[in-house]
VOBAMI-156365 format. One record per atom (N, C-alpha, C): residue number from 1; residue in one letter; atom name; x, y, z. Coordinates in steps of 0.05 Angstrom, whole numbers, plus 5000, padded with zeros to 4 digits. Example, Ala and Ser with C-alpha at 12.3 -4.5 7.8 and 13.67 -1.06 7.14 Angstrom:
BEGIN
    n  res  atom     x     y     z
    1    A     N  5264  4886  5156
    1    A    CA  5246  4910  5156
    1    A     C  5264  4934  5156
    2    S     N  5257  4955  5142
    2    S    CA  5273  4979  5143
    2    S     C  5258  5001  5157
***
This chain:
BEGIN
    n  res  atom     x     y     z
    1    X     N  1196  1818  7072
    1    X    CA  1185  1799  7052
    1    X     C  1170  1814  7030
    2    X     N  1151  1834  7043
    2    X    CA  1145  1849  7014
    2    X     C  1158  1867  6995
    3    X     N  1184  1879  7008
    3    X    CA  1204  1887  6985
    3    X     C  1211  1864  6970
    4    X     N  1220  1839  6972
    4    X    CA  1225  1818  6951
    4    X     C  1198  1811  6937
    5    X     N  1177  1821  6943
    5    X    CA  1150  1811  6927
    5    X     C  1154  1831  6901
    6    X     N  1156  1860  6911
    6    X    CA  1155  1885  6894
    6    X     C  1185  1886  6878
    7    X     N  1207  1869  6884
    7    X    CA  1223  1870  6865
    7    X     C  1226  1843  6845
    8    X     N  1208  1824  6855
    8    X    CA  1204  1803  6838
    8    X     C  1183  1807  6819
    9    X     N  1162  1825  6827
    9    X    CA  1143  1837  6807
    9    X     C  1149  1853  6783
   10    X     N  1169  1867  6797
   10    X    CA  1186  1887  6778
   10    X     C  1201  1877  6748
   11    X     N  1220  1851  6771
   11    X    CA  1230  1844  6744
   11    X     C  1220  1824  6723
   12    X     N  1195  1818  6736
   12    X    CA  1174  1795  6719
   12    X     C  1163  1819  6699
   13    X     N  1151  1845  6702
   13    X    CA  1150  1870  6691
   13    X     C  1168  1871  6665
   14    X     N  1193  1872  6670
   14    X    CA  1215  1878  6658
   14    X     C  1219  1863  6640
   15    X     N  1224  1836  6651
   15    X    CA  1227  1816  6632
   15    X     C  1207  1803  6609
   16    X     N  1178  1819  6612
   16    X    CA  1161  1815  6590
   16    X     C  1158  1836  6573
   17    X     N  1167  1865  6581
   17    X    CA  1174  1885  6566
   17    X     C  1197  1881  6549
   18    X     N  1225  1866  6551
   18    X    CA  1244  1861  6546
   18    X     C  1232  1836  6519
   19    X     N  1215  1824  6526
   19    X    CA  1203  1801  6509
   19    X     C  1181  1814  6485
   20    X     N  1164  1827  6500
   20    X    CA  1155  1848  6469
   20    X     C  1163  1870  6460
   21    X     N  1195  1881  6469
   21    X    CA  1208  1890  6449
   21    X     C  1223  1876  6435
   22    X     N  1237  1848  6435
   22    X    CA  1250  1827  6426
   22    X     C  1282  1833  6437
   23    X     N  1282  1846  6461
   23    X    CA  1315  1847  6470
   23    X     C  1325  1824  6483
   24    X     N  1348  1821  6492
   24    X    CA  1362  1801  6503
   24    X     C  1366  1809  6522
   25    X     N  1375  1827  6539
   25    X    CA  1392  1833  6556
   25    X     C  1378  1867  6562
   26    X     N  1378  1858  6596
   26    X    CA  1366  1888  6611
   26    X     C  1378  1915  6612
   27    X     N  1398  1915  6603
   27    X    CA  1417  1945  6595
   27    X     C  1405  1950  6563
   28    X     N  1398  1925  6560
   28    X    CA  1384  1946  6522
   28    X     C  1357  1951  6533
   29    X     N  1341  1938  6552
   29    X    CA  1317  1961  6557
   29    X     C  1321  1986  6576
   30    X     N  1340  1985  6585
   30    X    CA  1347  2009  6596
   30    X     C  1355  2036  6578
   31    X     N  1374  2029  6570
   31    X    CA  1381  2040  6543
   31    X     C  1357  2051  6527
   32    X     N  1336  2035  6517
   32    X    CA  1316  2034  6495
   32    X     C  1296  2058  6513
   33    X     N  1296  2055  6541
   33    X    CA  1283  2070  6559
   33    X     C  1290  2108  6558
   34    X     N  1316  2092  6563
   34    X    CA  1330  2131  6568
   34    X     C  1322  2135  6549
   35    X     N  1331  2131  6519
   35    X    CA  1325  2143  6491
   35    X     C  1291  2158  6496
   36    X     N  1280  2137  6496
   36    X    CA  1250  2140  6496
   36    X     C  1250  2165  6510
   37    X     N  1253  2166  6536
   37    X    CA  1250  2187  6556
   37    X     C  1270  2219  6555
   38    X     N  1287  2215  6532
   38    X    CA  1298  2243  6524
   38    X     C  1282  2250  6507
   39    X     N  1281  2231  6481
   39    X    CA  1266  2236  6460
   39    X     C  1236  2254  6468
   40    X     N  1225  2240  6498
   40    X    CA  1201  2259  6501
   40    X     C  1201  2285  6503
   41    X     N  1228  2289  6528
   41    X    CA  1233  2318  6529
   41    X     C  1240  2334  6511
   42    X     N  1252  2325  6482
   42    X    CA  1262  2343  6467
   42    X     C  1230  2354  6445
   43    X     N  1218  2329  6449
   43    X    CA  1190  2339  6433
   43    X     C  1173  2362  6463
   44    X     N  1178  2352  6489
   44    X    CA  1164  2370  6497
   44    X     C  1173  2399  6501
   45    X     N  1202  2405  6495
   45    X    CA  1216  2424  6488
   45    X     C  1201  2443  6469
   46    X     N  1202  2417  6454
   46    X    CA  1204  2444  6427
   46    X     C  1173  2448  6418
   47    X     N  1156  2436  6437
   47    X    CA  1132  2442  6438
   47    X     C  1126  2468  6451
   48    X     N  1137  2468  6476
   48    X    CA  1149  2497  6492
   48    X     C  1153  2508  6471
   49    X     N  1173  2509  6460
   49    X    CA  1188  2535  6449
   49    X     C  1174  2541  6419
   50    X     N  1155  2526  6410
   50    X    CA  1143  2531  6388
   50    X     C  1120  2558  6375
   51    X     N  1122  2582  6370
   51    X    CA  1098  2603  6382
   51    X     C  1075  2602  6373
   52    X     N  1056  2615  6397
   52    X    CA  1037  2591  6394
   52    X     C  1012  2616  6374
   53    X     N  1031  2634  6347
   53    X    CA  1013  2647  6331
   53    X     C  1033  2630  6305
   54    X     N  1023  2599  6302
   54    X    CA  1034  2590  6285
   54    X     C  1018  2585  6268
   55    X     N  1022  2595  6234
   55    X    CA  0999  2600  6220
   55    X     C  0995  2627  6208
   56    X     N  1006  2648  6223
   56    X    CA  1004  2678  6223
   56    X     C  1024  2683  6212
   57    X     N  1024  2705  6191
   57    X    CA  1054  2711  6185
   57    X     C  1054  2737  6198
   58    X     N  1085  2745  6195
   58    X    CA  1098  2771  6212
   58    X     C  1085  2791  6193
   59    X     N  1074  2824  6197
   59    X    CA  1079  2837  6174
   59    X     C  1092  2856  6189
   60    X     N  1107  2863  6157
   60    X    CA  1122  2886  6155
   60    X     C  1112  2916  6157
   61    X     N  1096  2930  6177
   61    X    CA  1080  2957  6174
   61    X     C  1105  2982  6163
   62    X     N  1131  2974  6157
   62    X    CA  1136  2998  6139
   62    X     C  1138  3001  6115
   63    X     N  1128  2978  6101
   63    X    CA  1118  2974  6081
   63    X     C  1097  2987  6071
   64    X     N  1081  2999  6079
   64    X    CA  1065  3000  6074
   64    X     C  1059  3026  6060
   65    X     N  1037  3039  6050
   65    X    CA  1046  3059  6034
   65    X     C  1037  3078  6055
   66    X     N  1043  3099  6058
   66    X    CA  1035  3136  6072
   66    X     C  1005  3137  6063
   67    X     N  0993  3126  6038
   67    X    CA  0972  3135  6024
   67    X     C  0951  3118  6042
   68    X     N  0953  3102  6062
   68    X    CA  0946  3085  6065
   68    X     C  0932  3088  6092
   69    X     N  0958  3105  6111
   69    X    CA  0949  3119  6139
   69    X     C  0937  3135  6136
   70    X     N  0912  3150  6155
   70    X    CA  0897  3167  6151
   70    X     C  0917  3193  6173
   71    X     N  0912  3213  6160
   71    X    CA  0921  3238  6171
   71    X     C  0910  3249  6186
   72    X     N  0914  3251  6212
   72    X    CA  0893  3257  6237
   72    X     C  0895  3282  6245
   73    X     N  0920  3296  6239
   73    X    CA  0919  3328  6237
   73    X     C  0901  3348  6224
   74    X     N  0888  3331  6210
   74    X    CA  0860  3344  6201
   74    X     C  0837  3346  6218
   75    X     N  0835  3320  6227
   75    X    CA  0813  3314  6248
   75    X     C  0816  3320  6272
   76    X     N  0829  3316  6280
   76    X    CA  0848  3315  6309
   76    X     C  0844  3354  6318
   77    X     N  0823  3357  6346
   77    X    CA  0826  3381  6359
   77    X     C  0854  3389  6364
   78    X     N  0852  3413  6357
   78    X    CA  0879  3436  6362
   78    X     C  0880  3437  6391
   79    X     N  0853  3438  6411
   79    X    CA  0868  3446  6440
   79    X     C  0850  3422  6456
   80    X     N  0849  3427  6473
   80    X    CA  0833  3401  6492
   80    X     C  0814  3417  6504
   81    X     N  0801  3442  6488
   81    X    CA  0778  3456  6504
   81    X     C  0754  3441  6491
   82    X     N  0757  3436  6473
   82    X    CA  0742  3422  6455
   82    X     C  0727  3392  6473
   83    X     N  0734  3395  6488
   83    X    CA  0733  3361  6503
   83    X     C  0712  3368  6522
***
């Protein structure tokens, strides 16, 4: 008896969902459902796949000029006695 309580509940559920979306017929809220429920995954997709340094641009470091790196052969010990 309480499985017929929980499927009479269900479709009392259904049938007022079916009424404030204005459908006729329970294959268009099914329908209206799946949609809904891909449509989530494709936003939670591409929420995944989105990186998350968005805002940042790429740079190009060989662009850049020689004049720009410092030359450490100057600075830089000749042997490691120095250490």
């Amino acid at each position: 008896m309480t499985r017929l309580r929980k499927q009479r509940a269900l479709l009392k559920k259904r049938k007022r969902e079916m009424t404030r979306r204005g459908l006729k017929y329970i294959k268009e809220l099914d329908a209206a459902e799946e949609r809904e429920r891909k449509e989530g995954e494709e936003r939670a997709c591409a929420a995944a796949t989105t990186p998350s340094t968005v805002g940042f641009r790429e740079v190009d470091l060989s662009a850049l000029d020689d004049a720009f790196v410092p030359d450490f052969s100057e600075t830089w010990p000749a042997s490691s006695s120095t250490f």
